[in-house]
N, C-alpha and C positions, 0 to 999 in steps of 0.2 A: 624508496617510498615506505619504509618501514613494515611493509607488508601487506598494508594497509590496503583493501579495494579501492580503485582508480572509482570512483561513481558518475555519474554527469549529472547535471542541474536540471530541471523540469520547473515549471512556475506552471498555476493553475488559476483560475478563480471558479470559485465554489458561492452555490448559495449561501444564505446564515444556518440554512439546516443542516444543510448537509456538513459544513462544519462545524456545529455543535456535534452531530454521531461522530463526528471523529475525534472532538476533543474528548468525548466519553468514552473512548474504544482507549484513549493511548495510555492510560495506567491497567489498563484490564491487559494488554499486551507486552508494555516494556519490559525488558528484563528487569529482574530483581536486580535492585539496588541502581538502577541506570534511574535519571530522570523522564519521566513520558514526556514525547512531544508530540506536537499534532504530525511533525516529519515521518516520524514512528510510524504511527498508524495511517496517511496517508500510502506509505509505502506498504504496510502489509496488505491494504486493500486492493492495491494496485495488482500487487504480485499476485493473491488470490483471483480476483478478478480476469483478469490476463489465462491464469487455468480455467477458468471456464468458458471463459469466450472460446479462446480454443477448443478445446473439447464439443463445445458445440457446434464451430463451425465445420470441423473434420468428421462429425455425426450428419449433419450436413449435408457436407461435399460425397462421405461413402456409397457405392454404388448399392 
């Protein structure tokens, strides 16, 4: 597999707003010289997001 990370597929539907912030987010994000995709930035939200739900919920659950 060339090295390459295995990833898995996710499908979503989003408002119109919510994806225009994200097609606005994914040249502010991509790497230099990569093309921006909305994939891009979908994914960095996610992974962002995903830390702080957690964080929260473990602030949370501590005694």
């Amino acid at each position: 597999m060339n090295g390459a990370k295995s990833l898995d597929h996710v499908s979503t539907r989003l408002d119109a707003a919510t994806v225009a912030r994200l097609d606005a987010l994914a040249p502010r994000i991509a790497p230099p010289g990569a093309k921006p995709t909305r994939s891009m930035a979908t994914q960095a939200c996610i992974l962002a997001g995903l830390d702080v739900i957690e964080k929260q919920l473990a602030a949370m659950e501590a005694p």
